[in-house]
N, C-alpha and C positions, 0 to 999 in steps of 0.2 A: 556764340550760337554755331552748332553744327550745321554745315552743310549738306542739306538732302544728297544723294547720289544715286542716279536711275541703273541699274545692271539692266543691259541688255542680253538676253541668252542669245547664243547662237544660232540659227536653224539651218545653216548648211556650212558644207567643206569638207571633203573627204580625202586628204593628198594623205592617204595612208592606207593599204589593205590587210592591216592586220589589230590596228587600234579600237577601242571601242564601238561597235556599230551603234548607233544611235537611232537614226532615221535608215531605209531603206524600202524602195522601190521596186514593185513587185506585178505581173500580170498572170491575171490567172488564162488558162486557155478558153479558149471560144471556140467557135465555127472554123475559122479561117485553120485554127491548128489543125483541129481533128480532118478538114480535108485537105493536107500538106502533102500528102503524096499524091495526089492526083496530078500534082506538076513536078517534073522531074527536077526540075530545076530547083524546087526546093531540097534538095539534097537527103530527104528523109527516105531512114531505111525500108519501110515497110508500111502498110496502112494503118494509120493512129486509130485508135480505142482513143475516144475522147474520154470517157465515165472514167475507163482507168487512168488516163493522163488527168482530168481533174483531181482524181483520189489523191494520185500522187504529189501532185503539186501542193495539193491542200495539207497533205501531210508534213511536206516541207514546210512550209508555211507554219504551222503548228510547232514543227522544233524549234523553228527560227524565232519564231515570237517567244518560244520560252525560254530561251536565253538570254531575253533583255529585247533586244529592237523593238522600235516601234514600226509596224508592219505598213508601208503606204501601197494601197491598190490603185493600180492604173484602171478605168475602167472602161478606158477606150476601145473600140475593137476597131481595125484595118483589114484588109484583103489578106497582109503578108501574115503564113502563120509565125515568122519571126521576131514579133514584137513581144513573146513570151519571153525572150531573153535580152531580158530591160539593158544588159552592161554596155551592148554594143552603140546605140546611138547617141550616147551621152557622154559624158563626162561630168563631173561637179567638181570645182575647185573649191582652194576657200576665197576668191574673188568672183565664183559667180559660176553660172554655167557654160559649157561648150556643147552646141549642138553639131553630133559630128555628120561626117557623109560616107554613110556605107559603101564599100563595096559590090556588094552581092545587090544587084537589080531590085529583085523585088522590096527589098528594104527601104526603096529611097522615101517614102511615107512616113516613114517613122519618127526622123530627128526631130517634125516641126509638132508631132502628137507630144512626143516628149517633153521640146519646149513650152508649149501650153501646161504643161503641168506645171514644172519647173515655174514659170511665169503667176500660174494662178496659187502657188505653194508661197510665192517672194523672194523667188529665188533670183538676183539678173541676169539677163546673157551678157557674154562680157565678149562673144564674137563666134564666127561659124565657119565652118569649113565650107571653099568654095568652089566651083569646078575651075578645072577638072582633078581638083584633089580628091583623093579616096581616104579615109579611118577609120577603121572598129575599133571600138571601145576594148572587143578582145587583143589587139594587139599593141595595149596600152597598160602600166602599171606603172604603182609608187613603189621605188622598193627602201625611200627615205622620205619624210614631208618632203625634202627639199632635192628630190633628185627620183626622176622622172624617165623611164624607160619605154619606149616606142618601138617595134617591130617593123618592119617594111616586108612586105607580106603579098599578096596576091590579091588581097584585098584595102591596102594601107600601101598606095600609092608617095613614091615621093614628094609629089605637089601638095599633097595632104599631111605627110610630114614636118614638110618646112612649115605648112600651115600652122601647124599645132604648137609646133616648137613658136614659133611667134607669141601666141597666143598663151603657152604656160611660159616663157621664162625659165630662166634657170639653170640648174642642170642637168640638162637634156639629152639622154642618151641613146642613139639609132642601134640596132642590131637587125640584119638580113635574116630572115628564118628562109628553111629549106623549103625547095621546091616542094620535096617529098613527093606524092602521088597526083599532086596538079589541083583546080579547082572542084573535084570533086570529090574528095577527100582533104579540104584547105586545113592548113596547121596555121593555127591565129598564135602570136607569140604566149598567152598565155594556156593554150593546148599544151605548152610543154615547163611552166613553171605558175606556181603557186607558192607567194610569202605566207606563212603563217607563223611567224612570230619576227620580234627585231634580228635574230638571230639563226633562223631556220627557215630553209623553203621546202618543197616539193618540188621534184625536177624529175622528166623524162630526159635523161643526158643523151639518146641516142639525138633526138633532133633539135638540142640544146644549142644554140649559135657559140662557139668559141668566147669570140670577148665576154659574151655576158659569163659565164662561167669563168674568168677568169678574174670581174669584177665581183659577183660572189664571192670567191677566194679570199681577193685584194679587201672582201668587208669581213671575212672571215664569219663566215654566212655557212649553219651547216646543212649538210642537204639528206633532204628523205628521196631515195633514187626509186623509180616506179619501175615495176617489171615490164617489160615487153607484153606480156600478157596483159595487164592490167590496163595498157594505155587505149585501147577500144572502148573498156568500159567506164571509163571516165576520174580513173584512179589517179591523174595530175590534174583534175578540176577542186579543187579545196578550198571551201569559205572561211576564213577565221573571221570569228565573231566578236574575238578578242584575242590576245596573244595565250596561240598554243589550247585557243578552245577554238573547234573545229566541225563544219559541217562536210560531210563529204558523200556519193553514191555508196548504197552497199554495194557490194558485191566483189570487194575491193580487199581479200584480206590482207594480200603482203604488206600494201602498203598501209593500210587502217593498224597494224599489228605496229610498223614500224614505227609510225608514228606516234603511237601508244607510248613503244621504247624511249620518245625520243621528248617524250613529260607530257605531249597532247593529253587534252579531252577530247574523244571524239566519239561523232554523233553523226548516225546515218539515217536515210531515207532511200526507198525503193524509188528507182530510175528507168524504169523499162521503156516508159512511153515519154515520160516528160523529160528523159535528159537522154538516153543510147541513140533511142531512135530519128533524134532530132538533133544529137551532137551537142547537146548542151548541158553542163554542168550548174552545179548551183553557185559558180561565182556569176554566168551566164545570167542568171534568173534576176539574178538584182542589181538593183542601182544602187551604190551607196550617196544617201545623201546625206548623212551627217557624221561623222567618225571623232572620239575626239583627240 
């Protein structure tokens, strides 16, 4: 007699940003966005158009889901209008989740909303960033399952480094990004790179940290370089939905063009309110919670 055998599917783990999206993590905007510049400290350019930032959002959302993901809504709202850009407080491995510790003040709400999902989804924590450690999620990437890239940043403190490195294992790589123009214009390490395939990234090389470009090379990793002009408008923020299928900001053509050359599919959405004016691209927007 055969033996029954139960499969279990997966429902989370993401140590990849360019593998199959499966699950992802998503918030649409509320109140707290659309009055984001009333405080300067939120760093946004101008005063939000909410109607148009939902449009927008919702539009993304619509190409994302038609590419396969399945679409998960946060439907929490907080004070900070930051929690639109689900990548920073989180992490998902494939042992479980990290709830990280923002840098930028008004963020620090966010990690424990997160976790409640995470939590109420089945996801486990497997551990948190504690003070006085600082991590965004934007200054974090896979650029292998098993090899793990971290930023130190102005927001992504050393004590919050060491943290993480603890907490993922492995191989763990630190790179210093530039000051650049200070905290008021912050460069998160992935402001200036985007994997989108095993083989290919997005890279703004002017504020590219040395080693990591060197270890690009060392993986023989080809690169789509973004113009100068194009890095305001969000032309190194790039989702791959899977290798070499691609979401990105219109407005982008050098690089939307290049990357065409370079075998992409890609697929844009209007940015004006929901990603320029709040500095958030659509790797920004979501959480990957299941890749496979």
């Amino acid at each position: 007699m055969l033996s029954a055998m139960t499969v279990v599917a997966r429902r989370f783990g993401a140590q990849s940003m360019t593998s199959p999206l499966r699950d992802v993590l998503v918030k649409r905007p509320g109140a707290a966005f659309g009055a984001a510049f009333d405080d300067p400290a939120h760093g946004f350019l101008h005063p939000v158009d909410l109607d148009v930032a939902r449009r927008e959002h919702d539009a993304f959302v619509d190409v994302l889901a038609s590419l396969g993901p399945r679409v998960q809504v946060l439907d929490t709202e907080l004070a900070t209008p930051d929690l639109v850009y689900t990548f920073d407080p989180l992490l998902v491995t494939d042992r479980g989740a990290i709830p990280l510790r923002p840098g930028k003040p008004n963020r620090a709400p966010e990690p424990a909303a997160l976790e409640a999902w995470t939590t109420a989804f089945g996801i486990p924590t497997i551990g948190r960033i504690e003070a006085p450690g600082t991590i965004e999620g934007g200054d974090t990437f896979w650029l292998r399952p098993d090899l793990f890239c971290v930023g130190r940043t102005l927001r992504s403190n050393a004590s919050g480094v060491f943290q993480l490195a603890d907490l993922v294992g492995g191989d763990f790589r630190v790179f210093d990004v530039p000051y650049w123009k200070g905290p008021a214009e912050l460069v998160h390490l992935m402001s200036v790179i985007s994997p989108v395939a095993d083989d290919l990234a997005v890279v703004f090389l002017p504020l590219l940290p040395a080693g990591l470009w060197e270890l690009l090379v060392d993986l023989e990793i080809r690169l789509v370089e973004v113009p100068e002009a194009e890095f305001p408008t969000l032309g190194c923020n790039v989702l791959a939905v899977r290798p070499g299928v691609v979401i990105m900001a219109a407005g982008n053509p050098v690089t939307a063009a290049a990357l065409a050359a370079a075998g992409c599919e890609v697929h844009t959405y209007d940015a004006t309110q929901i990603g320029i004016n709040g500095s958030g691209g659509p790797t920004c927007m979501t959480r990957p919670i299941l890749r496979d």
